[in-house]
Each structure stands twice: as C-alpha cells, then as structure tokens.
C-alpha positions as CSV (number, residue, x, y, z in Angstrom):
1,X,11.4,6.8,-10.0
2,X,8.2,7.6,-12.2
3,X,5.3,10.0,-11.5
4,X,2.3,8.2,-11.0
5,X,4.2,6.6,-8.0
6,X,5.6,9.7,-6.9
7,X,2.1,11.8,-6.5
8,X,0.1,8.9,-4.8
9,X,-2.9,9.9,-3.1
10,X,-2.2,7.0,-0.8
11,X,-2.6,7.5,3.0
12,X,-1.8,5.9,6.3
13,X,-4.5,3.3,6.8
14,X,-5.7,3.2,3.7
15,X,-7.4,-0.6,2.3
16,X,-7.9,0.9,-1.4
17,X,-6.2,2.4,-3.7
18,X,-7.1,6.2,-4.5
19,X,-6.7,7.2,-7.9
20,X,-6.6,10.9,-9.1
21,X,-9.2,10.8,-11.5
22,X,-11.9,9.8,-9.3
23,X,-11.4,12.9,-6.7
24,X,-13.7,15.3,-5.6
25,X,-13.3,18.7,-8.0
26,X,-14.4,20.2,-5.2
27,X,-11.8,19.4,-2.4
28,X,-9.1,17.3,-4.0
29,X,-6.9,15.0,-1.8
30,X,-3.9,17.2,-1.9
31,X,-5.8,20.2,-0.9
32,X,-6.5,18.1,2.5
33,X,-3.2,17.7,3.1
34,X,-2.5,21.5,3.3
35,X,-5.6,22.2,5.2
36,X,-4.7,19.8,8.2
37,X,-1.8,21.2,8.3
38,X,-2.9,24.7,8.8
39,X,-5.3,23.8,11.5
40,X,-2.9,21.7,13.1
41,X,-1.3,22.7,16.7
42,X,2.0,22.2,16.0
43,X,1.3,24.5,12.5
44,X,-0.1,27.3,15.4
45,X,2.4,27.3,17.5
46,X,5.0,28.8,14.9
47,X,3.2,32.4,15.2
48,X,5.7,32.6,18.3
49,X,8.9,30.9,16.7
50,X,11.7,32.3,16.1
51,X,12.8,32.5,12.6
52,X,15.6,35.3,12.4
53,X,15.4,37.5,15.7
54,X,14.5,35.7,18.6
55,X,11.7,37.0,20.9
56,X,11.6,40.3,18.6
57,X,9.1,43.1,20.1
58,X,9.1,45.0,16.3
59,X,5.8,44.0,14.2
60,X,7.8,43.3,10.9
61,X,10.2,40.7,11.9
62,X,9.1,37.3,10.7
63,X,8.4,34.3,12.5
64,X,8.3,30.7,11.4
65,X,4.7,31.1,10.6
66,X,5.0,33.8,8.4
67,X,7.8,32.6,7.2
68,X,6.3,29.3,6.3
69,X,3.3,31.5,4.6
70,X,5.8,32.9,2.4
71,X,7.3,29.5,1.6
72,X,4.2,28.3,0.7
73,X,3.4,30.6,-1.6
74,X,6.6,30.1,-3.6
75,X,6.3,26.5,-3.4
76,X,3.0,26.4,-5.2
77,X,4.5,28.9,-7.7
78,X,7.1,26.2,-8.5
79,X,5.1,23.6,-8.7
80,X,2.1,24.8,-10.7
81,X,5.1,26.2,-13.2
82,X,6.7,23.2,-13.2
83,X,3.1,21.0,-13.5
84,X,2.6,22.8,-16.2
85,X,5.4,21.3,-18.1
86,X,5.6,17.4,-16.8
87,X,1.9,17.3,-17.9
88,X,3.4,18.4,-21.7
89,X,6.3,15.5,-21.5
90,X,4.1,13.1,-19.8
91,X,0.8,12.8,-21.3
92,X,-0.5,9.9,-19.0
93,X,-0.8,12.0,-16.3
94,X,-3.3,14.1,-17.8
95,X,-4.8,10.8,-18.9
96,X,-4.6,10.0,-15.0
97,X,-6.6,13.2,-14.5
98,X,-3.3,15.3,-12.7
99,X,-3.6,18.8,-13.4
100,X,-0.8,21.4,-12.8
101,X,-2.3,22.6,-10.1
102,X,-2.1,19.4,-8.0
103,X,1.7,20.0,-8.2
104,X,1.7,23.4,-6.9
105,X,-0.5,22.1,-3.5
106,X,1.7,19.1,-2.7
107,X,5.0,21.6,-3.1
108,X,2.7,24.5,-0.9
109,X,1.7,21.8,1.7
110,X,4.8,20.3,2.0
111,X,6.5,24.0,1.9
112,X,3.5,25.1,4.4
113,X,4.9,22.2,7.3
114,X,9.3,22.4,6.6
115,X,9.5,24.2,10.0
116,X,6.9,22.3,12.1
117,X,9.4,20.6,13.8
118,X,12.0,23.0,14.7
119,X,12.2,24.0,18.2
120,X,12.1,27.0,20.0
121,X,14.9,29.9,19.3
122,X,15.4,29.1,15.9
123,X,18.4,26.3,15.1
124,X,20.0,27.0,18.3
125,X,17.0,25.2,19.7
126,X,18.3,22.0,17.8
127,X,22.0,22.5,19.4
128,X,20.7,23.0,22.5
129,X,18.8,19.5,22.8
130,X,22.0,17.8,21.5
131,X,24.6,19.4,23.2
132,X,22.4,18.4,27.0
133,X,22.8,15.3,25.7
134,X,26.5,15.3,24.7
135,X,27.8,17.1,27.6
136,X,25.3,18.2,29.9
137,X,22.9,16.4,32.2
138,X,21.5,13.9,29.5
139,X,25.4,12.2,29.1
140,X,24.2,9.9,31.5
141,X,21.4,8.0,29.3
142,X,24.4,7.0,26.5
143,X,24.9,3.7,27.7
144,X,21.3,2.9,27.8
145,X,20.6,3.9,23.9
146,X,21.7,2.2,20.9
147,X,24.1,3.9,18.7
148,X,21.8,4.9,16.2
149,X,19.2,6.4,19.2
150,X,21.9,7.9,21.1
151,X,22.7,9.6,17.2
152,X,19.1,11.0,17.7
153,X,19.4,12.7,20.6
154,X,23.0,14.2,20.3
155,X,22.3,15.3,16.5
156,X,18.3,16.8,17.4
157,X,17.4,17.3,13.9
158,X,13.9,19.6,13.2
159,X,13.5,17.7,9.9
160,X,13.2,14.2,11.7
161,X,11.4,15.9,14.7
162,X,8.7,17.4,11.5
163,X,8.4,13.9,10.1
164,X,7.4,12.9,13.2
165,X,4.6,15.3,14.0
166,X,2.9,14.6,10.4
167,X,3.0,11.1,10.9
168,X,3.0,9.9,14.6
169,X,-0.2,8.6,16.2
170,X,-1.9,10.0,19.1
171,X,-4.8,10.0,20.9
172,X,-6.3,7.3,18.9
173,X,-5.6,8.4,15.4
174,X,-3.6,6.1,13.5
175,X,-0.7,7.9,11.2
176,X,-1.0,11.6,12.7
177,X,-2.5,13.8,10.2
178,X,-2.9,11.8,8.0
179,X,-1.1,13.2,4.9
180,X,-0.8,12.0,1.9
181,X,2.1,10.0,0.6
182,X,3.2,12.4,-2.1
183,X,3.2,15.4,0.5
184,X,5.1,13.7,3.0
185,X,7.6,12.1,0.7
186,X,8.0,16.1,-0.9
187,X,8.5,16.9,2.7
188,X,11.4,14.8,3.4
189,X,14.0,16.7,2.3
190,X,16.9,14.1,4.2
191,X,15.2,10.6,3.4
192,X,17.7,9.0,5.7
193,X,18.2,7.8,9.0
194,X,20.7,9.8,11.4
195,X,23.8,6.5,10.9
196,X,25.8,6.0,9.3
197,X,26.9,9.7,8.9
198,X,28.6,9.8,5.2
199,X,30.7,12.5,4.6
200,X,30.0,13.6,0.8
201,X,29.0,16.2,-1.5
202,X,25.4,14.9,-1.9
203,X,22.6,17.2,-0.5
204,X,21.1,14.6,1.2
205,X,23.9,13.9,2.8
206,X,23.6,17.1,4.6
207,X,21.2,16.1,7.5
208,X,18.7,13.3,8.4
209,X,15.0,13.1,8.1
210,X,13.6,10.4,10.3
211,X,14.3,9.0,13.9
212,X,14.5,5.2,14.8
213,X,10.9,5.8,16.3
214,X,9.4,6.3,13.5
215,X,11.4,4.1,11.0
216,X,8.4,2.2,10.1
217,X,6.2,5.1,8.7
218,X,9.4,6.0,7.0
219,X,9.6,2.5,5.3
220,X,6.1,2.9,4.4
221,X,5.8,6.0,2.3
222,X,9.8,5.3,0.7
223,X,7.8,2.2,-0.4
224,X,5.0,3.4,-1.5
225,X,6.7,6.3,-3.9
226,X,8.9,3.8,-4.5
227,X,12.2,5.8,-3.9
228,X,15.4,4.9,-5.3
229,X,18.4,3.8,-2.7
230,X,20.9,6.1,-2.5
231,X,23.6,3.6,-1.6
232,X,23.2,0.0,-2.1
233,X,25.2,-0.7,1.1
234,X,22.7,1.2,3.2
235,X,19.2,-0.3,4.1
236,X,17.2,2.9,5.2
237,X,19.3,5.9,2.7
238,X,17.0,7.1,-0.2
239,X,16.9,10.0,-2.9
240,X,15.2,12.7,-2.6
241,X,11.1,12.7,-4.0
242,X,11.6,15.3,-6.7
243,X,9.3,17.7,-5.8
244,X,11.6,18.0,-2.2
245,X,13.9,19.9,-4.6
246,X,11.1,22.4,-5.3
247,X,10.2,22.4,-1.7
248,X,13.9,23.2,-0.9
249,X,14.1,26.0,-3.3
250,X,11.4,28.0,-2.3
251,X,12.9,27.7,1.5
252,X,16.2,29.2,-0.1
253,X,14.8,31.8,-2.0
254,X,12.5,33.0,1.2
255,X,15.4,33.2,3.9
256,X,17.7,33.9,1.7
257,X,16.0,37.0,0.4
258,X,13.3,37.5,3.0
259,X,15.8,37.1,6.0
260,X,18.2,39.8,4.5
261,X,14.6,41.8,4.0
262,X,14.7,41.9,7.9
263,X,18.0,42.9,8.4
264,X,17.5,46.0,6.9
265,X,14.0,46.7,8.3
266,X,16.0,46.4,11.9
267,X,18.8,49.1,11.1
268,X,21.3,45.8,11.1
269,X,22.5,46.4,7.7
270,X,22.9,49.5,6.4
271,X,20.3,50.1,3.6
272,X,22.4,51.5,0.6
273,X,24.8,48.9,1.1
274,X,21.9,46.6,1.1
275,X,20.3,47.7,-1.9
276,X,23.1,47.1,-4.1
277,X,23.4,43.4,-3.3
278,X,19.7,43.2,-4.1
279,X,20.0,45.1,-7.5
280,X,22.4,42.6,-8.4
281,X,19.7,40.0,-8.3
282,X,17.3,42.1,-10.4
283,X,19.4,43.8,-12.8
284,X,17.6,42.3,-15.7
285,X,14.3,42.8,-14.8
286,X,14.2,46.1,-12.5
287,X,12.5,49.0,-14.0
288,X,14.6,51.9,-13.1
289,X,12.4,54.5,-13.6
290,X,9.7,53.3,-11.2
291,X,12.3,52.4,-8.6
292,X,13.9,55.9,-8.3
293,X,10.0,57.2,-8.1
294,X,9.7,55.1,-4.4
295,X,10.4,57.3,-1.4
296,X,10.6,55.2,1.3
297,X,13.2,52.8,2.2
298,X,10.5,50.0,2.8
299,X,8.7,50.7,-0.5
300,X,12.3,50.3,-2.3
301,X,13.3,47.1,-0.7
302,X,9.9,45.6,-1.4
303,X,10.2,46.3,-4.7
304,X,13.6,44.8,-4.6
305,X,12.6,41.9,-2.4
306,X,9.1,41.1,-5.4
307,X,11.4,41.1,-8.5
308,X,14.5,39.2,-6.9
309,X,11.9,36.3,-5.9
310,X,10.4,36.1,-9.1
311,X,13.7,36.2,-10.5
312,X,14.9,33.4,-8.3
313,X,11.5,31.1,-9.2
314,X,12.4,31.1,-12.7
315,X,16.0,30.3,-12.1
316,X,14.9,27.6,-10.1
317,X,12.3,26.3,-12.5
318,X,14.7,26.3,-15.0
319,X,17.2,24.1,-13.5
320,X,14.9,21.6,-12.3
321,X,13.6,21.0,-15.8
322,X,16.7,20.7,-17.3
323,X,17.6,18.5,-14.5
324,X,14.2,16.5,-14.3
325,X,15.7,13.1,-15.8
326,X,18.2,13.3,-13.2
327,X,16.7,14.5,-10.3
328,X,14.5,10.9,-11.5
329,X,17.4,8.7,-12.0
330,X,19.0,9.8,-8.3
331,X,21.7,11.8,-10.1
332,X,21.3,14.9,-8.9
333,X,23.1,16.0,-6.1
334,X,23.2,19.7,-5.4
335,X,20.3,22.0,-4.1
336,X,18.6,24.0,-7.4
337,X,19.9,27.5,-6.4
338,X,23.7,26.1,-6.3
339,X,23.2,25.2,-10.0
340,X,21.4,28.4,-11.1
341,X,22.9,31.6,-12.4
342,X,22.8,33.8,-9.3
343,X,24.7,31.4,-7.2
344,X,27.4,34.0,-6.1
345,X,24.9,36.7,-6.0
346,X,23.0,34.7,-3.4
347,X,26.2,33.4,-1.9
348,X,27.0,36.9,-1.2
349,X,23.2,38.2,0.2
350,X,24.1,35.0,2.4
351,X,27.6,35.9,4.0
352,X,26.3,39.5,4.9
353,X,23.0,38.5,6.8
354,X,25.5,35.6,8.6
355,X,27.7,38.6,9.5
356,X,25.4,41.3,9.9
357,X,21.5,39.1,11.0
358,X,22.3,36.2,12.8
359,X,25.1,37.1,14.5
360,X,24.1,39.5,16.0
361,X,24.8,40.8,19.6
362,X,20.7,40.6,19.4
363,X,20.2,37.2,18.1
364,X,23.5,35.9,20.0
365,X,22.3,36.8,23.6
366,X,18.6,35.7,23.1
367,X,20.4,32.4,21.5
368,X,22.4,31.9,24.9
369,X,19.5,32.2,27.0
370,X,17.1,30.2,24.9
371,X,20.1,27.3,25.3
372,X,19.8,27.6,29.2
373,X,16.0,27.3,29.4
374,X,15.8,24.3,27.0
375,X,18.6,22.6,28.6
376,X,17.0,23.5,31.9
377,X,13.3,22.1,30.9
378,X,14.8,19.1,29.5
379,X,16.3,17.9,32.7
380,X,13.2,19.0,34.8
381,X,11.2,16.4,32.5
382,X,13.1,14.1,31.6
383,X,14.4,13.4,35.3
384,X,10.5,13.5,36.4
385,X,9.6,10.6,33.6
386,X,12.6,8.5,34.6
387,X,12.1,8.9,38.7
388,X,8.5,7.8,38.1
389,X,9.2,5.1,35.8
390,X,11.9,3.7,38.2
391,X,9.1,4.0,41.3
392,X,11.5,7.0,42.9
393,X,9.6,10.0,41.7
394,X,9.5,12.5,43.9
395,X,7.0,14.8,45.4
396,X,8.8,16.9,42.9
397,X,8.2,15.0,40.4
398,X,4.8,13.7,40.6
399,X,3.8,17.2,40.3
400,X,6.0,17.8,37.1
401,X,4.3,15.0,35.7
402,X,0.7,16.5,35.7
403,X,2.4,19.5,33.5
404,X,2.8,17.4,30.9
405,X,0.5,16.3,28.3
406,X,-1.9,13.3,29.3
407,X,0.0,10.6,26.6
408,X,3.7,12.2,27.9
409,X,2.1,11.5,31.4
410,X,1.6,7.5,30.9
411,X,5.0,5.5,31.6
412,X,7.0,4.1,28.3
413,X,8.8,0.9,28.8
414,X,12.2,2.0,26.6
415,X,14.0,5.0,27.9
416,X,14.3,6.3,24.3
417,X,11.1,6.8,24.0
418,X,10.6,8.1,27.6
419,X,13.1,10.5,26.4
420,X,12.2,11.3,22.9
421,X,8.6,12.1,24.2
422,X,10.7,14.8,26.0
423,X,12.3,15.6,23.5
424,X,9.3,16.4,21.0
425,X,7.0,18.0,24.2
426,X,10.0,20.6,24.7
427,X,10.5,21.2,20.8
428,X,6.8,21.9,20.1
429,X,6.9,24.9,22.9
430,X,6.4,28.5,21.5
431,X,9.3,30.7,22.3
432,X,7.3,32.1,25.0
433,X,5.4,29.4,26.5
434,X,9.2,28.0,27.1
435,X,10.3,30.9,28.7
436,X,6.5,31.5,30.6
437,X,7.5,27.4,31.8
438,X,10.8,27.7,32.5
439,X,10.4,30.4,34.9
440,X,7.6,29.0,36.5
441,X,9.6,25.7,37.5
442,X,12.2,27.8,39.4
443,X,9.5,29.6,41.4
444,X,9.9,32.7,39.5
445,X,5.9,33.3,38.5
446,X,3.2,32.3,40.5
C-alpha cells in the first residue's frame, strides 16, 4: 500500500480525478467529509444512544454522540501528530500539496461516524438483531438466505450496518454521503465480509465490516486505495487502511478511559480505588503538587482522565511510527494500545469497568428490556413487509407499513433486502424513539 493511494480525494460518482493540490484552502475535501457527517441524521440520532448506561436520567453520563465528540477529537490529535511525521519521510506528499492537517480530519471524520451504525442499547442492540434471527421469530427466513446473508443477519454487526449508512443510496443520491475514499477506507476498521469466519490472532479477524448489500461499494473504495489482500485464498478479505489503526486507537483510549470516567461519576466504582488505577497511567507525567490542591472528586478525576489521554496519544503515536512499514506491508496484526507500554495498565482499567460498569444490575436490566423491544419491533416490521409483499398483508399490516419510511414502504423483490431494510430502520432508532414505538404498537400510548 502507498500514501497517495491511500488519502484519495476520490468520491462515489466521480468522472475525474481530484488531486490535493488543486483544493479549495478554504474548505478542503476532507473537511466535507466530516461536515456531512455531522449534519447527517443518522450522526443526530446518537445524542439518545446508549454508550455505557442505557436510558441514564444523570446529565454526565455519555452517549454515543458525546462519545463520538471525544473520539474525534483524539483522532485528529493522532493524525495531525502522525502527519506531521509521514510528510518528513515522504517528501512527495508535500510535493502533492498534503499537509498534516489533512491527516488529522480524515482520522476525526472517520473517528466522528465509528458508532453511526450501532443500534439502540449499546452492543446488546447488535445481539439482539442476531439472536431474533437465530432463535427467535426470524429462524424462519434461513432457508430463504444464502449462507453468507443468513451470516448477516445472525452476526448484526454495527461496523457493516455504519458502512452502510455512509455509502448506501437513497432518495436519489447516488453513494450516500458521499465521502471520500480515504475517510471511508480509515473508517473500515474489519475490511471483510461476514464468511468465511477465520479463527486467528489478526485484528481484523475480529469482526466484519461490510454486508453482501453493499459489496459493491466495498469493492469500489478497496480498489481505489488499493488495499492489500489479507489472504490470497479469500476474494473480498483486506488489510486494514492505516489510518483505521489511528481511528481504532483513539476509540480505545476514549472508552477505555472515558467509560471508567463514568463509573465513578455514578458511585459504581468506588473513587479511591479508582484513582489509583488512573495514577498508574500518569505516573510520569502527574504533577503531584497540583493534584493534592483539587478538592473535588470530579476536579481530580479530570485531571486524571486529561493526562492519562495524552499519555495514551503518545503511546499510540509511538507505536504506529515504529510500525508504519508494517502496518503498509499488511504485517501488522494487533490493535496499537496492545503493543504500547500501558497494556496491563489498560488491561486492568478494562476488567474493573466490565465488573463494576457494564455489568451492572443497571446496565443489565435496561439491556434485557432493550432485547425485548427490538426483538418485538423487528417481528412487527418485518412480518408487515413480507405479508404485503406476498399480497396477505393484513389490515394490521397495511397500517404498519405507513410507519415506516417512504423507500422501506415500496416492496423489494429479495427477502434479504426486505429484511435488511428492517434491519437498518430498527438500528437507526434512538433509544427512546424505540421504546416511544414499541409501546405504541401494543396499544400502550395513544
């Protein structure tokens, strides 16, 4: 892989080539990218998202807007750090006219949309679309779906679902929003199709980043930034665009930090204890004098929180750098926090917010519920689109039909996509609107 491939301005559509150098100073291409984003719905709707507590009533907890915010932020730390540097070791980029800064917004755009396509009540929300299709209600539709589609709907994965949203087309605009290639391919943190599943240590490995519906957008921008395979023996498996590593990193260092952050703001982990997990992160940067001057517990974990993310930038700067001509070569296979020197101070931060954060009597009984009202709004829909396509709709379901969206309303030939359309629709809801909906289809709000 080589940089001036890997930071094409190139979007969906486009009949000429768009080179850096001849860009706007005022509004570069990148920059677009992160401003259709923010104005985007499916960017809105994350303000009610769960990110750690589901459906919390305090005015501290994050959400996955805020929490994307923050994400953003570090991301285009990283990447204007790590700019900074690429543009010493590779001169024709500045000759290109790349700055560092043009790093640091493809990193903060692609940070800015990493959650836009999880669904409601955090990742629960993904188990709960699978598991109504392994064993509840949406069993029935296996026969009917390839192995590979019948993959996507048991294994719901918010990556794929985000992919989606950035590039599908609707209501007459070709390519969603439009992004450009470099974004999207920093986005993709799983450049790889849900089959075959490859047990291995590779980070890739992990998860998937692309349904069969939108394979051909996929093969497009893989192209394009001409991604290296990450098997021979598998058509549609790729590395990872570098700057996915960055994107990944400042998504680590958030939750990991931010998450735990939250824990102790909600009286779920007991601060002292807390504090000394934290001042293990910091202990070569913390100024001890001004910390014992703070006299609230906020104003000390802030503190805390502020030097362990900066602390945790540099670490990650660091071992991308180092690792840059491998992360290129697609011999790289760990996240950047597991090789950096904090790894079992993280580790630990980690195994305390699972145990103490998510779960949770809290997080666990919200969890169970939000499972029920997904499962439950799945079926409602998805039975109404399949009645009507089949010319047995209901009364019923003719008049479940006009809740959905105008495109969700028109039939679909495939019953993958008549489900997947589902699918999406019931993954872009708020936490609330899914609850507001739910209860409104059983008669319970009028």
């Amino acid at each position: 892989m080589n940089w001036e491939q890997l930071l094409s301005l190139k979007r969906f559509g486009d009949t000429s080539v768009r080179l850096r150098k001849d860009q706007d100073e005022t509004r570069l291409g990148f920059e677009v990218d992160y401003d259709r984003i923010i104005f985007s719905d499916s960017f809105r709707s994350l303000q009610d998202k769960t990110q750690v507590v589901p459906l919390s009533k305090t005015d501290f907890v994050h959400t996955r807007l805020t929490h994307s915010l923050e994400v953003s932020s570090v991301a285009r730390s990283l990447g204007r750090i790590v700019g900074k540097e690429l543009l010493k070791k590779y001169p024709s980029l500045v000759e290109n006219g790349y700055q560092a800064n043009d790093f640091g917004t493809i990193v903060a755009a692609a940070a800015l949309a990493h959650d836009i396509g999880n669904p409601p009540f955090g990742h629960s929300g993904e188990k709960a679309i699978g598991e109504y299709f392994k064993s509840g209600n949406g069993k029935q539709y296996q026969n009917q779906l390839s192995d590979k589609q019948w993959q996507d709907v048991i294994d719901f994965e918010g990556n794929a679902n985000g992919f989606k949203i950035l590039t599908e087309s609707r209501e007459g605009v070709e390519g969603g929003l439009r992004l450009s290639y470099a974004t999207l391919g920093a986005f993709m943190k799983y450049p790889k199709e849900s089959l075959p599943k490859k047990p291995s240590d590779h980070i890739v490995d992990k998860k998937y980043g692309v349904f069969q519906s939108d394979i051909g957008a996929f093969k497009d921008v893989v192209s394009e930034l001409e991604l290296s395979k990450l098997r021979e023996d598998e058509d549609l498996a790729y590395n990872r665009h570098p700057l996915a590593y960055l994107v990944e990193a400042a998504d680590d260092i958030c939750y990991t930090i931010i998450d735990f952050e939250d824990g102790i703001n909600l009286g779920l982990i007991d601060e002292d204890f807390a504090l000394e997990y934290l001042i293990n992160l910091v202990r070569d940067t913390i100024n001890s004098e001004k910390y014992y001057q703070l006299k609230t517990k906020k104003d000390r974990v802030s503190y805390l929180r502020a030097l362990a993310i900066g602390n945790l930038i540099n670490e990650a700067v660091a071992v991308f750098l180092k690792n840059e001509d491998a992360i290129l070569s697609g011999n790289f296979n760990k996240s950047l926090l597991d090789k950096c020197k904090y790894e079992a101070q993280i580790n630990d931060i980690i195994k305390i917010s699972v145990e103490k954060i998510y779960r949770s009597s809290e997080v666990i009984e919200k969890e169970v519920a939000g499972y029920k009202i997904i499962s439950d709004l799945l079926d409602v829909f998805i039975t109404a689109v399949n009645n009507n396509f089949e010319n047995k709709a209901s009364n019923y379901d003719k008049l479940v039909l006009r809740l959905l969206p105008e495109n969700l309303q028109t039939e679909k030939k495939e019953v993958y996509d008549r489900i997947f359309s589902i699918c999406s629709f019931v993954s872009g809801m708020s936490d609330g609107y899914a609850i507001l909906l739910n209860k409104k289809i059983k008669g319970e709000v009028l």
